[in-house]
N, C-alpha and C positions, 0 to 999 in steps of 0.2 A: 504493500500500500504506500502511495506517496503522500506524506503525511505534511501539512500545512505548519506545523510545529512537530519535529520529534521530540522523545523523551531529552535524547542527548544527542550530541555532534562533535564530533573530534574537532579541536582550535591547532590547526596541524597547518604547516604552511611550506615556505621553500626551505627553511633552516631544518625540517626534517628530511625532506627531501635529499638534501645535498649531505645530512650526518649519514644516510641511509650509502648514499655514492660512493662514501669517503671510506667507510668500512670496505666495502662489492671494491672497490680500486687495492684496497691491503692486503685483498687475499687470504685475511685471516677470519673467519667468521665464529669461531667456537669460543667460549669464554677466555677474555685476554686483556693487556693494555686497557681497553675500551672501558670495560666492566669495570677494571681497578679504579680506573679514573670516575667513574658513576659511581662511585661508593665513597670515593674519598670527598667529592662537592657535595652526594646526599648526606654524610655523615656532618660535613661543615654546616651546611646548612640546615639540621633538627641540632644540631649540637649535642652529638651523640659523637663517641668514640671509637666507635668499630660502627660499620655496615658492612652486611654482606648480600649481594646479590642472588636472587633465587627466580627460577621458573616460573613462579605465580605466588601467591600469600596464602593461600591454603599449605602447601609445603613449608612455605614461613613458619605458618603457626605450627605443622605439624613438626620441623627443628627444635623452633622454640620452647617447646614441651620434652622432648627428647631431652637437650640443652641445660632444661630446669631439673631433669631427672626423674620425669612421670612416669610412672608403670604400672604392671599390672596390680591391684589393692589400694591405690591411689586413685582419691576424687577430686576432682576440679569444682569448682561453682562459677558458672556463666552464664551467660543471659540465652533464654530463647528467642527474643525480638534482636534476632541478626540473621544472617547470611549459614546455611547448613553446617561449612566448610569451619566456622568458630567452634563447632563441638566436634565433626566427625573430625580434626585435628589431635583432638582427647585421646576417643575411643582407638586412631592409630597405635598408638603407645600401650593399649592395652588399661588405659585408668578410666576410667569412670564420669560422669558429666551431672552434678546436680544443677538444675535449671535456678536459678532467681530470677524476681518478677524488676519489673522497670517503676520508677519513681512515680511516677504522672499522665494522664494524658498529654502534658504540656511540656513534659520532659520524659522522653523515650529512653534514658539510659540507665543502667541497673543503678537497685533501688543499695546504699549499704545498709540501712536497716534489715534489707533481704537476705544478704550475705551471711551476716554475723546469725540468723536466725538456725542458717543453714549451715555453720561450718560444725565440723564433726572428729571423733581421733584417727579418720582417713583422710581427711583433706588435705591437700597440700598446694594447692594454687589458687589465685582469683586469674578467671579472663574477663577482662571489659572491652569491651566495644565500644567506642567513641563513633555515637548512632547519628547519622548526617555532619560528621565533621565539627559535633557539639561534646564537649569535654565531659567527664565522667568527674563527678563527684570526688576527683583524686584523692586529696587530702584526706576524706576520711575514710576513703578504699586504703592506703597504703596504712595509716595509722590502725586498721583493723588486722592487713595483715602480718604488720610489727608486731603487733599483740599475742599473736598465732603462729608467728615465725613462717609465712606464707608467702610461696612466690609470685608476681604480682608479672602478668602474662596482659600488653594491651593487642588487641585486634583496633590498628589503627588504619585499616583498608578505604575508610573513609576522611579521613584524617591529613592526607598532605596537605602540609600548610597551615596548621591548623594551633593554636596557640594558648595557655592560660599559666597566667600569671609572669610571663615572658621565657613560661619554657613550653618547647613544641611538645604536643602530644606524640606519644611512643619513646620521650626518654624520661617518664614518669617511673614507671615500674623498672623491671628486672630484664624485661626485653620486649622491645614492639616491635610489630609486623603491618606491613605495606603492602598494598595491593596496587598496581598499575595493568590493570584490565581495562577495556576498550573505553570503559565508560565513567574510570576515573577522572579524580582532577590532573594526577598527570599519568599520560596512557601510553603506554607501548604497544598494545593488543595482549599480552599476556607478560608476568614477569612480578616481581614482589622485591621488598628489602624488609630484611633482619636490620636493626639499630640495637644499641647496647652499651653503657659503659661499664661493663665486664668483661674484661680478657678473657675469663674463664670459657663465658657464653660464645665470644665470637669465635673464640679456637675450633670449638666443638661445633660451629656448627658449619663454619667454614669445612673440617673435616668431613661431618658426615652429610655435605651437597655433593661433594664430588666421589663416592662409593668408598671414606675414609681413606682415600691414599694418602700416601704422605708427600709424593708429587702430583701435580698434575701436569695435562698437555702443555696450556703454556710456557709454565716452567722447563719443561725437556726441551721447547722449542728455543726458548731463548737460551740454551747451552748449561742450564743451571744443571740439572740432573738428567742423567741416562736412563733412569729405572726406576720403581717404585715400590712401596709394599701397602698390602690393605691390611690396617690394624684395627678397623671393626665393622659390624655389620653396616654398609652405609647406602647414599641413593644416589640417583642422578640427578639431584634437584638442581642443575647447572641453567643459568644465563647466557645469551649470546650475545654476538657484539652489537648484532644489530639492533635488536634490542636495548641493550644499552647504548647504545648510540642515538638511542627514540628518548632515550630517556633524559639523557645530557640536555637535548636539545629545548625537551617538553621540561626540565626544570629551571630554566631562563625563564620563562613563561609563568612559570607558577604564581609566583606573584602576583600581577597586573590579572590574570584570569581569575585568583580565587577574589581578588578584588572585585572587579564584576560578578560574578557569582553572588556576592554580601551586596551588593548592590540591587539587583535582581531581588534578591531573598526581600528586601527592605522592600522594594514595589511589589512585592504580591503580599507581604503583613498588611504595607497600608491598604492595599487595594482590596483586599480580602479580609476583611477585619469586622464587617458588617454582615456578611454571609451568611455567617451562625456554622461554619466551621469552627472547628478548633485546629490551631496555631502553632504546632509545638516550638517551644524555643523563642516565643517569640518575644516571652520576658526577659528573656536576655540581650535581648538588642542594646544595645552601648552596657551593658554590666561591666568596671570596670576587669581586667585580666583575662579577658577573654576575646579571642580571635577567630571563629570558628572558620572551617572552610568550605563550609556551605556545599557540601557536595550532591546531595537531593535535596529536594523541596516536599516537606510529608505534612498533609493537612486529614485531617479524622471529619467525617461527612456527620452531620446530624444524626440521632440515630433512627430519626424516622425515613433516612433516605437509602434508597435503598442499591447497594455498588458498585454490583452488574448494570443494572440500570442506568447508573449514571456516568460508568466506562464507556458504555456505552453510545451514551448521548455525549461523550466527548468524539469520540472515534467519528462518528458522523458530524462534528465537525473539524475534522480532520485534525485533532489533537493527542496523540500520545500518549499516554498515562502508562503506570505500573503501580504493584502491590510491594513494599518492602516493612514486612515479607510475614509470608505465613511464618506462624510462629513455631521453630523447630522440635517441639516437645509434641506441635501436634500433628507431624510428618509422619506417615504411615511405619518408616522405619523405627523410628524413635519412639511413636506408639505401640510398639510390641516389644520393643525392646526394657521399655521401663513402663511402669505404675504411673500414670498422666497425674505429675503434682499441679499442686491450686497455683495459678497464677492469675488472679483476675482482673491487674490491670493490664496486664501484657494481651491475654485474651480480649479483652473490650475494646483497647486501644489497634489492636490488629486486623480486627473485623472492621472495622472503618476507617482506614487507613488509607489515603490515594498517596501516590507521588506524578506532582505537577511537574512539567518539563523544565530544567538548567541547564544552561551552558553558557559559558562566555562566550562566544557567537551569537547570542540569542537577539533580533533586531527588539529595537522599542515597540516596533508594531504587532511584533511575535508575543513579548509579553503582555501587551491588550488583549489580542487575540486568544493568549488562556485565559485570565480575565474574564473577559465578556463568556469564555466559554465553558464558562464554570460558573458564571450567574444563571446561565442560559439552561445551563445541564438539570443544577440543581430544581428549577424550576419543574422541567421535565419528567425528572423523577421523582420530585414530590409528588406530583398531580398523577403519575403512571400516563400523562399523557404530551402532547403540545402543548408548550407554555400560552398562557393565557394571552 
């Protein structure tokens, strides 16, 4: 379908284009130079001390648990209002996943009164999820897990760029993870970063991306080493250059886009503020220490309105929309697999959940146009018919 407004749109231009050339002209495409160099500007840039480059941020998370020393007797506590990949990262490692409920309708991110409720003498990690690039109650997530002597795991996927109290989310806790999929703020089409200031963590995880050798290719290529040895069980969660090379180019950018983005986000509160939706986040708007990076736009429908209905009556006018996300306790795998705990803001909040179209490309006429068609929708679907 050609959609009048998508959901998203890559902000991709000639500077990828030609990072893309410059790798295809070196002849070297496998994890190399390129990568090191993506990791060393992403690490400057969250003000983190190690990053390591990875395949996607599902892999991320599942190092980063590996890294923290999860296994099998060992339970996590994280949110179900994310993305599948935040828990079957857990279950990798063989540990366990209790779910916590999220704060608010008006704040999607887990609740730490939830956590503390839940932790147990198998716990041994918090994962948060920094939900639309809005920061997680840090402060009193990590002071719960001081208490507990707990590893403190963020799922920062939506997060680049993203800021409180002048430090970036993902070097709050013990170690965060980065998603650069298609429809991130900064996108490669597939790819992630590990961030850390623990040598301990980046050692480990740096080893166990490349099947634990102790060399890899580009190291042999560059004449450092002839051979190598695997010293444990490890994956191929590797990066390439081109990829990093998307990446270099898409984190110039970062900036000036999530800019726009918080801009954007600011015209559809105001604009949207009268509708009788609810707003998540939207009391945060100028909160001091906080920066978010506005990566979706998640508005909760009336509960008299009804979602299908009103996807729908966007669709026809040629608008976009998505669900983020059904909530993963209530995914048919996850539902056989554990006892469905009570979560009843996450439940409530999820079932009327839309996400309106973002992007830093998005024209000023593109943002009227959801706008109007999301007054228009609502309309629609209240009445089950044509607006009046």
């Amino acid at each position: 379908m050609q959609w009048r407004v998508p959901l998203v749109d890559l902000a991709y231009g000639d500077e990828e284009k030609q990072a893309v050339l410059k790798v295809l002209d070196s002849h070297w495409l496998t994890m190399g130079g390129v990568t090191q160099q993506f990791e060393k500007e992403f690490a400057r840039f969250v003000g983190a001390e190690h990053a390591v480059a990875v395949s996607n941020a599902t892999v991320a998370l599942h190092l980063a648990c590996l890294a923290a020393g999860l296994g099998p007797g060992d339970e996590v506590i994280a949110p179900s209002l994310t993305f599948v990949a935040t828990a079957n990262a857990v279950l990798y490692t063989g540990a366990q996943v209790r779910f916590a409920d999220i704060i608010s309708e008006t704040d999607l991110t887990l609740s730490p009164q939830a956590i503390s409720a839940l932790i147990g003498p198998r716990t041994k990690a918090i994962i948060v999820m920094h939900y639309a690039g809005f920061p997680c109650k840090m402060q009193a997530i990590l002071e719960i897990a001081s208490q507990h002597g707990l590893a403190v795991i963020e799922d920062a996927a939506h997060a680049a760029g993203a800021w409180l109290d002048g430090k970036h989310l993902g070097v709050w806790g013990d170690v965060g993870c980065f998603s650069f999929f298609s429809n991130k703020n900064l996108a490669t089409g597939e790819g992630g970063m590990i961030v850390t200031n623990r040598s301990d963590l980046a050692e480990k995880a740096r080893l166990l991306r490349s099947h634990a050798m102790t060399s890899v290719t580009w190291d042999r290529h560059q004449g450092r080493y002839y051979t190598y040895d695997v010293v444990e069980l490890g994956y191929n969660y590797r990066i390439d250059e081109i990829r990093s090379a998307l990446g270099l180019a898409q984190l110039e950018k970062l900036e000036v886009n999530n800019a726009r983005r918080r801009a954007i986000t600011r015209r559809y509160w105001d604009g949207l503020k009268n509708t009788g939706l609810v707003l998540p986040f939207h009391a945060s708007d100028g909160a001091p220490g906080i920066i978010p990076s506005c990566h979706i736009f998640p508005c909760l429908l009336p509960a008299e309105i009804e979602r299908t209905r009103f996807i729908d009556a966007m669709r026809s006018e040629g608008i976009q929309t998505s669900i983020h996300y059904p909530p993963v306790h209530q995914l048919t795998y996850y539902e056989k697999k554990y006892s469905p705990p009570r979560l009843p803001i996450t439940e409530t909040a999820a079932s009327r959940e839309v996400t309106l179209p973002l992007f830093p490309t998005m024209s000023d006429e593109q943002i009227e146009q959801v706008m109007s068609g999301v007054k228009a929708s609502l309309a629609t679907s209240l009445g089950g018919g044509k607006p009046a």
